[in-house]
N, C-alpha and C positions, 0 to 999 in steps of 0.2 A: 504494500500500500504506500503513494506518496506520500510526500508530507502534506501536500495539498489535502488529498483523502482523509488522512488523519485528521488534519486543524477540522474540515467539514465536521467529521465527525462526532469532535469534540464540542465545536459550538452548535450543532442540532440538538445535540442528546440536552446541554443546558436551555436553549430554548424550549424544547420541547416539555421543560421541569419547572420553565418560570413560576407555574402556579403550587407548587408542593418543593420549597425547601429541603423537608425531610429526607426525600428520594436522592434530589440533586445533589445534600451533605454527602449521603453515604455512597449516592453512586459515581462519582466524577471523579474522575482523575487528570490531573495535569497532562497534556500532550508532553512529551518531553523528546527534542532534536537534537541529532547531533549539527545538523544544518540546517538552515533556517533564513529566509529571505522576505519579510511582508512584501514587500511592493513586489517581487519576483512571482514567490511561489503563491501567495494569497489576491493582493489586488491586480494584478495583470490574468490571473484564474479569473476572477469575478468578471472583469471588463472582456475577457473573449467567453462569458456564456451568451448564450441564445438569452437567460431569463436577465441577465443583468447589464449585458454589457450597452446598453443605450437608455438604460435609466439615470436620473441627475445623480450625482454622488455627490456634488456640490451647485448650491446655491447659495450666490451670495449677494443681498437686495441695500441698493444703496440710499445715501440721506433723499437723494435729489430724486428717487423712485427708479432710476437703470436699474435693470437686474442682470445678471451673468448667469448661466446655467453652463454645468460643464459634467456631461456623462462619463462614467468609467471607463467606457472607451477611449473618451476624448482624453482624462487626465492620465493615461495607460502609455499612451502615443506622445503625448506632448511632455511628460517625464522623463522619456526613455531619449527623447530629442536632448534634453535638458542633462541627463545623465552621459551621454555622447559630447555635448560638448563641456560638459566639466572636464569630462575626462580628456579630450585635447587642449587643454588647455594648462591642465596639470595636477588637477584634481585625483589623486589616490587613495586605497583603499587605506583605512587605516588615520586617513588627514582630518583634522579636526577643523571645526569652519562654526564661523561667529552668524547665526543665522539670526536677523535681525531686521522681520517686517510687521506690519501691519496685515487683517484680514483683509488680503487679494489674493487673489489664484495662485499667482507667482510664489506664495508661500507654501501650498501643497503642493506643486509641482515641485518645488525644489525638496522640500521634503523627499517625497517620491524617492527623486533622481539619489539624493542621495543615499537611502535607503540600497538603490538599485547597485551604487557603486559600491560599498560600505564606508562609504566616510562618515564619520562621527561628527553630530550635529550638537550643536550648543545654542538652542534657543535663549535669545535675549530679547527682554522689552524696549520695543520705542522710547521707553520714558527715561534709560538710560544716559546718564553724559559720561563727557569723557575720561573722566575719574573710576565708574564703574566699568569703562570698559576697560581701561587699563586695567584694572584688577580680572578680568575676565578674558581677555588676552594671554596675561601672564601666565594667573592659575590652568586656563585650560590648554596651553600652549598651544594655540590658534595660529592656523598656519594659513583661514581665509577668512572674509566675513563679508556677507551678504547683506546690504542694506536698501531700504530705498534712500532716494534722491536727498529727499530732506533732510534726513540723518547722515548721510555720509560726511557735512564737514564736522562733523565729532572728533571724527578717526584723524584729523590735522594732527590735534593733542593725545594723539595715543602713541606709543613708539613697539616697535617688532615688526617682523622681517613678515609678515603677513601681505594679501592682497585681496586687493578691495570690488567686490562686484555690484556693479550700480542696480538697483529695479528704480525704473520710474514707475510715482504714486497714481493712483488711481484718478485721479483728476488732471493727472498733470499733461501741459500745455505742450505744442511741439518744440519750446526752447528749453524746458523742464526737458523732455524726453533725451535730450542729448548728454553724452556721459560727461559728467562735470570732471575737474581737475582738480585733485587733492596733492598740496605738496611735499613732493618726496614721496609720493606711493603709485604704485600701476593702479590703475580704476579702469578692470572688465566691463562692457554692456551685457547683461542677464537677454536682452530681447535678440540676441544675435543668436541666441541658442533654440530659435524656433525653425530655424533652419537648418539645423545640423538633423542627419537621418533619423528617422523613425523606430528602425531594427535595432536593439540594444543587444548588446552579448557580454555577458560579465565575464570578469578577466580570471573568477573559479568561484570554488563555494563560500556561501558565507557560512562561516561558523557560528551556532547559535551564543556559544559564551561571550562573541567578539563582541567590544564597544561599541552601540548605537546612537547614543544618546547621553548629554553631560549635563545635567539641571542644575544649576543653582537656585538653593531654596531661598524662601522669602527673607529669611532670617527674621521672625518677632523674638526671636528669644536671644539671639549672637548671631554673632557674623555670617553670612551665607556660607552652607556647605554646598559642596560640589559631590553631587550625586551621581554614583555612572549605573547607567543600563543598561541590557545588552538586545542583540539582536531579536531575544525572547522575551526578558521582563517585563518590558511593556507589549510587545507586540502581540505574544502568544498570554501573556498575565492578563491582560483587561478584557479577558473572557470572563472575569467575578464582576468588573464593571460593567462590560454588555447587561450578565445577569439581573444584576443589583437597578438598571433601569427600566429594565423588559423590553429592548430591542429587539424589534421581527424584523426581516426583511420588508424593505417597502418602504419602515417607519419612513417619517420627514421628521430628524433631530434637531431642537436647537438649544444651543449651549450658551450661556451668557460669560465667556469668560475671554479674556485679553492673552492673544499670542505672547508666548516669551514667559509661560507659565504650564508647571506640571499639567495644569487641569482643563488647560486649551486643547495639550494632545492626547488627553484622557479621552474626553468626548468629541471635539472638532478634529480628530481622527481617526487614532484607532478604534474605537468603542462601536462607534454608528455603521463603520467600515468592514468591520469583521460580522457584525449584522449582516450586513448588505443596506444598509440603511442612507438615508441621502442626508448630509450635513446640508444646514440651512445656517447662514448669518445673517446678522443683520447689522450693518454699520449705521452708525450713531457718534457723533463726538461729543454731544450731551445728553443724557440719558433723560427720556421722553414715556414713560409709562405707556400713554393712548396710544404713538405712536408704533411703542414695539406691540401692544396686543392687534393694534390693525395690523404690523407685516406679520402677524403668527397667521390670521385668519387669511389673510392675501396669499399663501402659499400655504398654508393646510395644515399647521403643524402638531403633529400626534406624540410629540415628546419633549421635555422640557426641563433644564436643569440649567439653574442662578442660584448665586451665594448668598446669604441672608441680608447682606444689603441691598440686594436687587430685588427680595420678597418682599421687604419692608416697605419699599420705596412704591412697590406695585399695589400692595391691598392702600396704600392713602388715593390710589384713583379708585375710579368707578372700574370693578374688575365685573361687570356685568356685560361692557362694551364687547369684551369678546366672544360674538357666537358662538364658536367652537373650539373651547378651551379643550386643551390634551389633556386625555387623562393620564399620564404619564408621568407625575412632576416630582422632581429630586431634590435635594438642596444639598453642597457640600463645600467645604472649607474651612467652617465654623460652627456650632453648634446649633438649629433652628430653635426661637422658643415658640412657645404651645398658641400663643394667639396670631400669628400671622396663617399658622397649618391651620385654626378653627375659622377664617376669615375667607380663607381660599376653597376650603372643603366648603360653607354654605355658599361660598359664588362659583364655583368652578365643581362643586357635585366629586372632587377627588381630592385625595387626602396626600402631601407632598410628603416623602420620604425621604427620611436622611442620612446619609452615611457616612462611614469613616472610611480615611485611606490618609497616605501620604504622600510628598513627591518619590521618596523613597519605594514607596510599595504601589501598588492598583488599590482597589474596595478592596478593604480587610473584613468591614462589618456595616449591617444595613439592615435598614426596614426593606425585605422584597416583594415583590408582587404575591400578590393573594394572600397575602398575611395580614392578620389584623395587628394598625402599628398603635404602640404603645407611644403616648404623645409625652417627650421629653427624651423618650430612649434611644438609642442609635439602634436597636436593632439585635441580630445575630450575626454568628460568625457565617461568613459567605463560604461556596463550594470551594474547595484548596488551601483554606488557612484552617488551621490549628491556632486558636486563641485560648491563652490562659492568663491570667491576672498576677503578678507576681507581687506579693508585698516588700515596697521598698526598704523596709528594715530587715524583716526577718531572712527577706530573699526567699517562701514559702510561697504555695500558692495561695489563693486569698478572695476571697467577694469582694474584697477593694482593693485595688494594687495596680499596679503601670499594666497596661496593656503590651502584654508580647507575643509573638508568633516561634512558635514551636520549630527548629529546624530540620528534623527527622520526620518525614522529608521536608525539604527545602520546598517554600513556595515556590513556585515560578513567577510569578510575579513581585518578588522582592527583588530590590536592587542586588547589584555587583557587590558594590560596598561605597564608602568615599573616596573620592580620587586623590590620592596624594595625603591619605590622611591615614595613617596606620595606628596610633593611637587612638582613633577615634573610633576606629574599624574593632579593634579589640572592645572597646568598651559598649559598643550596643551588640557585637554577637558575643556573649558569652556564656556558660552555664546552658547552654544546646538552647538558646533562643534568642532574638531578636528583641531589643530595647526600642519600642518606640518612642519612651520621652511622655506618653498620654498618660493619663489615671482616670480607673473607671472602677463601676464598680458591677457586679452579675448577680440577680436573682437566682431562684430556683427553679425558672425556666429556662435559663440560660440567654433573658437578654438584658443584653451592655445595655450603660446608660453611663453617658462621659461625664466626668467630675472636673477634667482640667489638666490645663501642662502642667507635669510632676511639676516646675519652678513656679507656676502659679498657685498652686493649691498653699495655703499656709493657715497655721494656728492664730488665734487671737483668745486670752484668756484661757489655754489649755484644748481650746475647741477648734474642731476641723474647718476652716471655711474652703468652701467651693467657690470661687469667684463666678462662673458661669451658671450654677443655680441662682446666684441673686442678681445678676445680670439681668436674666431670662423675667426676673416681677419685675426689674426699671422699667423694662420696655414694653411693661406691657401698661404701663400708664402713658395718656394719651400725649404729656409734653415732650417724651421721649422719642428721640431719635432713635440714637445708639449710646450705649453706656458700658465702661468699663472700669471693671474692680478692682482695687488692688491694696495692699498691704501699706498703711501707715503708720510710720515709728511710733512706739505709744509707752511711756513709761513705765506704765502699771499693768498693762492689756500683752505686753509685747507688740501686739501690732492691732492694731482696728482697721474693720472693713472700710475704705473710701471710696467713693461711685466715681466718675470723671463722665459727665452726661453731653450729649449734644442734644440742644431743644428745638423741638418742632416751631415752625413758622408759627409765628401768633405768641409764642411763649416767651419773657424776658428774664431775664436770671436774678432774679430778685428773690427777697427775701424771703418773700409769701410764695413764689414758685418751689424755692428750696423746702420749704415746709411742708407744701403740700404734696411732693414727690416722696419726701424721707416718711410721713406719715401713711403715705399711700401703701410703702415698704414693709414700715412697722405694723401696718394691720396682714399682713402677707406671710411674716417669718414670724421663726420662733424667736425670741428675746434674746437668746445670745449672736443672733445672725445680724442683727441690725446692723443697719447703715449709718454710723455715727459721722461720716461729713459728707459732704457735696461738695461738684465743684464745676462750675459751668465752662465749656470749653468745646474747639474742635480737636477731634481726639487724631494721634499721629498715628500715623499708616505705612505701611510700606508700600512700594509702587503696586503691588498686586490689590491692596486695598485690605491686609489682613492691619487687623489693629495691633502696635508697637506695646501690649504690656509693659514689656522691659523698660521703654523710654518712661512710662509713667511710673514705674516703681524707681527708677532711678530720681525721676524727679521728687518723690518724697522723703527718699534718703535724703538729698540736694535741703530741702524745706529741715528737716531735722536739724541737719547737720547746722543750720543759720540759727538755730537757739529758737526756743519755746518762748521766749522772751521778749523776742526781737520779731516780730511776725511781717513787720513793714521792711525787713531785710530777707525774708524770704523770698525767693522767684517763686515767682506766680505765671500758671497759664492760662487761667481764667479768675473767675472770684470764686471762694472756697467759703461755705458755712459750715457751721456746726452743731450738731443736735442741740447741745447743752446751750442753745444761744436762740433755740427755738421754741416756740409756741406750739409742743407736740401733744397730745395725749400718749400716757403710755398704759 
């Protein structure tokens, strides 16, 4: 049997299981290759059948209403063009390349190609300057980098022996379209490669362990790490994620998430792909509620997966507007809380499911189709993981402990390890599992419900706080935007809960707003959870849009550190109250 027949194999048996868990835990087993090619042996299979190969694969609908359609066939052909001329050009197996676009074509094609040739890709964000890339250069010793037009004069101020391939933007004009001059570097044109032949022939096998892929994570907690993947981790791994969102063939997917991140090629690739599923975008440079639920109904869409700032941001409009909500809806990045899933299920008639993964791993654990989901909980462990709870002191297992994956047998969908990081490689595999960094805790049904990163979780007064349970009541009071928890220095307490809130339009950060949010709280928790300050503010982010804890726990080390005494020499990022200064009932 090939490995084509195999992979088939493997994703029918889980689709055919989407509605029973049970079967699909005990019946699936990982494909496992010694060789292994996505774009070879899987997407150029799908684009030469009779039933696939001229259905969209992508869609992608712009501000101004153009739309692009591009069938498997067409992205099969025009990859393998693309893959031809990388490689006359001097593109090798093995070469690491700074891939660094925006949602256009040009970004799946070059995918593709590279895939085709095996050169190891290092997706980066547009929102990148030149600082990041240098450090992204360095660490992944980048020997190309793929930009469009408007990002390339970045790379002026970046130094290494790299070369530079131009994509012009999707709007851009016939003096845009010509390859600009950066100095001191060679600058390719990307559009000269529509002409190089069609027949691609690889230069041998790819080997499934070989490097595909280099992520650099968001970093809310420390410095970005450098994650490698291989030819299989993700490719042949995000068969738990196909799972975990009920992709059939056919579906029409759309993913709300920004290239140059884990969770772009999660679902705006392979996910929907190894489906058979057609990816759908929607570009937006300001995000538009109405606007995105008309292009869902304008192109049909039966699947649906945004991070909780995009749910939040969606149920403040009329989510009535869209006639034919998908019932298919996910949420992942951050933990959902229970009123936007109650807000969506009475407007949209389905219940958004949410799960866990890493840029490190695919879905580790989820609420999956046909299961009735427990509202707060992440779910079960998916087909292929082995999940146990490890308690971080005893190193036992435990109903509350970090979340790890069992190595015997190895997922297939867990990363290589860190690149260039061997201390750090030892310290998440060891003891025959995988350290994810989460803390969770597991009923006697056996489903997870997230508590928080091992460094966010802290005591105050001898007691556990979860930062993300009392997150999950701010937000559900109507001035709230987004709010986050975190530990402040406290004399007597060790540390007290502090909120760091952003407020809905119409709400001023006054004293009687603070009042009425912290008593909103205290009628919600138990007495030692409370929220003894506020503190009105836009909360920091990293370019992916996860919220920076770290930065705010460091800022009230920073506030400590300036004396109890001295509070008009504290930095401040907003105005900060205090229970003890309020007009609460307790």
């Amino acid at each position: 049997m090939s490995v084509t027949e195999q992979f088939t194999e493997a994703r029918d048996h889980l689709v055919s299981l989407q509605q029973d868990w049970e079967r699909a835990r005990e019946e699936f087993v990982w494909p496992r290759f010694e060789q292994f090619n996505f774009a070879l042996d899987w997407f150029d299979a799908v684009a030469a059948s009779e039933a696939r190969g001229s259905q969209d694969a992508l869609v992608i609908l712009e501000e101004d209403g153009s739309e692009l359609r591009r069938s498997f066939a067409d992205l099969s052909a025009t990859s393998s063009r693309m893959a031809n001329w990388l490689r006359e050009k001097g593109v090798a197996r093995g070469d690491r390349l700074i891939l660094m676009l925006n949602n256009q074509v040009e970004l799946w094609e070059v995918m593709l190609a590279c895939i085709k040739l095996g050169a190891v890709m290092v997706p980066t964000t547009t929102q990148m300057g030149p600082a990041d890339l240098q450090d992204r250069i360095d660490r992944a010793e980048a020997e190309w980098a793929v930009a469009g037009g408007e990002d390339l004069a970045k790379f002026a101020e970046v130094d290494g022996g790299y070369t530079l391939i131009h994509v012009p933007g999707v709007y851009a004009d016939e003096a845009a379209r010509r390859t600009p001059e950066v100095p001191g570097r060679t600058v390719l044109s990307l559009p000269e490669a529509y002409g190089a032949p069609a027949d691609f022939a690889p230069d041998g096998p790819t080997g499934a362990e070989d490097t595909l892929l280099l992520y650099f994570t968001s970093g809310t907690t420390s410095k970005p790490k450098l994650v490698e993947h291989t030819h299989t981790s993700y490719p042949v791994g995000h068969l738990s994620t196909m799972y975990w969102i009920g992709l059939e063939p056919g579906d029409v997917h759309l993913n709300v998430a920004s290239p140059g991140w884990a969770k772009h090629a999660w679902s705006n690739f392979f996910a929907p792909w190894i489906a058979e599923a057609t990816i759908f975008v929607h570009n937006f440079r300001k995000f538009d509620a109405g606007a995105l639920m008309d292009a869902m109904d304008r192109v049909g869409v039966t699947s649906f997966c945004a991070p909780p700032t995009v749910w939040r941001m969606l149920i403040k409009a009329d989510l009535s507007q869209l006639r034919t909500p998908p019932q298919k809806t996910i949420s992942a990045g951050e933990p959902l809380n229970a009123e936007v899933i109650d807000q969506v299920q009475k407007a949209w008639g389905c219940t958004i499911r949410d799960g866990f993964g890493q840029t490190e791993s695919t879905l580790q654990v989820a609420n999956t189709p046909g299961r009735p989901v427990r509202i707060g909980a992440m779910g079960l462990p998916l087909p292929g993981y082995d999940v146990v709870l490890i308690d971080p002191v005893t190193g036992e297992e435990s109903q509350e402990g970090e979340i790890c994956l069992r190595l015997d047998p190895r997922p297939v969908g867990l990363m290589k390890g860190y690149f260039g990081a061997p201390d750090k490689n030892d310290e998440v595999f060891r003891d025959g599992v995988y350290h994810t960094g989460d803390i969770a805790s597991q009923d006697e049904q056996g489903i997870v419900t997230y508590v928080g990163r091992a460094d966010d979780v802290f005591k105050s007064s001898d007691y556990k706080i979860s930062p993300f349970e009392l997150e999950s009541v701010l937000v559900q009071h109507p001035g709230v935007v987004e709010a986050a928890l975190v530990p402040a220095p406290d004399e007597m307490r060790l540390a007290i809960p502090k909120a760091y809130v952003t407020l809905t339009a119409g709400y001023e950060p006054t004293e009687e707003t603070a009042a009425d949010i912290l008593q909103f709280c205290l009628d919600r928790l138990a007495p030692y959870k409370r929220i003894r300050r506020i503190e009105f503010t836009e909360l920091p982010k990293t370019i992916s849009g996860k919220i920076r804890r770290v930065e705010l726990r460091q800022h009230e080390n920073d506030r400590a550190g300036a004396g109890p005494d001295d509070a008009a020499s504290a930095p401040a990022l907003g105005r900060e109250f205090r229970e003890e200064d309020l007009p609460l009932r307790r």
